[in-house]
Structures are given as C-alpha cells and as structure tokens.
N, C-alpha and C positions, 0 to 999 in steps of 0.2 A: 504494500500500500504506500501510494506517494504524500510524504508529511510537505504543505506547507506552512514556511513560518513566513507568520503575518504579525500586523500591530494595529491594534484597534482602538477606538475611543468612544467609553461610556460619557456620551454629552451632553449637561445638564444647562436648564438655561437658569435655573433659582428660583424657577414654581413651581417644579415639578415636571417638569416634560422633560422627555428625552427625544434626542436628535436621532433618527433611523435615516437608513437609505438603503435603495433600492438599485442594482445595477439592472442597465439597460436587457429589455428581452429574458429577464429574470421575474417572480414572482418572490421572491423571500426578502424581507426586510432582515435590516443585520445594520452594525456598528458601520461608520464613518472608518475606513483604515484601508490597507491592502497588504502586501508583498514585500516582504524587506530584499531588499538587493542585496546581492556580495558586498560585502565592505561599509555597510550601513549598520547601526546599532537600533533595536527598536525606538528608542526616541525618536532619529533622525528620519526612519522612515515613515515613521508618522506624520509627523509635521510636513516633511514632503507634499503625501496623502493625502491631509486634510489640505491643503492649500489648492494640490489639482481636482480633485475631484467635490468639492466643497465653496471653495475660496474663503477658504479661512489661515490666515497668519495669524503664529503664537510662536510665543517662545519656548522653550525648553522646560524651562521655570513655572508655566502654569499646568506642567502633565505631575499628576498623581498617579505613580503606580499602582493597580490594583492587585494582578497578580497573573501568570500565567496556564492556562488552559486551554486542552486538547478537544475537539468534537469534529462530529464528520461536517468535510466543508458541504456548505451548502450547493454551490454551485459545478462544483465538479466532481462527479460520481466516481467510488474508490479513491476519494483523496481526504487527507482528515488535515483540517488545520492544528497548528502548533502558534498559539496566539498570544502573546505577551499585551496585556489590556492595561489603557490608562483613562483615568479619569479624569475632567476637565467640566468647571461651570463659563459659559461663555451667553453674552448676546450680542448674538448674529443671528441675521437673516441668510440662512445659505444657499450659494447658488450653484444647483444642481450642474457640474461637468463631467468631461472623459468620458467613463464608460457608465455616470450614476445621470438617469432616468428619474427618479424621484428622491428625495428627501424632503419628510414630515417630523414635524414636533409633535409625540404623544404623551398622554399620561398613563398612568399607571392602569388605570380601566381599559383603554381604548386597544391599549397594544396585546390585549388578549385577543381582540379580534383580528387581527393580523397574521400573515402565514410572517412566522419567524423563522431564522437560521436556526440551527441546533448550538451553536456557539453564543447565541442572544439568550434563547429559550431556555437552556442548562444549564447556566452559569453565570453571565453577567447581569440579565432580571433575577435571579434568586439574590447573588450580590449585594444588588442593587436595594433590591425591598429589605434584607435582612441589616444591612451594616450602615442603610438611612434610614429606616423607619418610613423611607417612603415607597411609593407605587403601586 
C-alpha cells in the first residue's frame, strides 16, 4: 500500500466553524493541506498549500501542532495518508484555487451532513470536539 505524507490544517475562524475543502471532481470534504515534497518539512508544506490552493499567507508562528495520523486517503484508492495536522484560528474569506473546487465554513452540526474524508471523520473532528469542547 502506497503511504502519502501530507500536512493538513484544522481551521478555525473563533465561532466555531471550521474551514473544509473540497478538491475538484471529488465529493469528500477534508482539511485545507496537501503533499509534502522532498526537502520540505510539514510546516513548510503547508503554508505553501494553504496559500495555493486557498490564498491564504501565515506564518510559521500561527501553526499549532496537533499531532500526526494515519487513515485511508480519501481520494486515491489503496493509498493511506501519513498526515502531520496543525491547527490555526484565522479570518479569511478563502478563495477556492489549483485543484480545490469548493471550500465552506461549517459548524459543528452541519459537517455531519457532509460526505467526509476518513482522515477529517476519524480523527481531527473527534480532536477537535474533545480537546475544545467544541463542535
């Protein structure tokens, strides 16, 4: 089975909603992030990530690590990501590029209706609602 390692961000805007996206010709909502390149550290690929596919600029300084975990990637069948996750409160209005199709701000109720990645739905919403007391 082929691991990729990626770098994602849980991203809160400070009422409660969380930043998903959607890639293009995909149906699974999942974290703002992607693919760390050779020679990239998951910080660095993040903020890349979020800047192309987003347009969102941050620094180094506003990522909270939250921790790393494994689940099957969503979009590519027999591949499991390897995902180093940070967290981040920001407002921004983000504007959908590259290969991301849609990104929506949800709350805690709403994103139960949504088809989820297994990497959002197993781990960074359990996360999320347990170690904030919110969602």
């Amino acid at each position: 089975m082929t691991v990729l390692r990626i770098a994602a961000a849980l991203i809160e805007d400070g009422s409660g909603r969380i930043l998903l996206v959607r890639k293009a010709g995909t149906r699974w909502f999942m974290q703002a992030g992607g693919k760390i390149e050779p020679g990239e550290d998951a910080a660095a690929a993040l903020i890349r990530e979020l800047d192309e596919e987003i347009g969102l600029t941050i620094a180094e300084s506003a990522l909270r690590p939250i921790g790393r975990f494994s689940a099957a990637a969503a979009n590519e069948p027999g591949h499991r990501v390897d995902a180093t996750v940070f967290h981040l409160t920001i407002d921004h209005d983000p504007v959908p590029a590259a290969e991301i199709e849609e990104a929506i701000w949800v709350d805690g109720r709403s994103v139960e209706t949504l088809p989820l990645a297994p990497l959002l739905r197993d781990h960074i919403l359990p996360w999320w609602r347990g170690g904030t007391g919110r969602g």
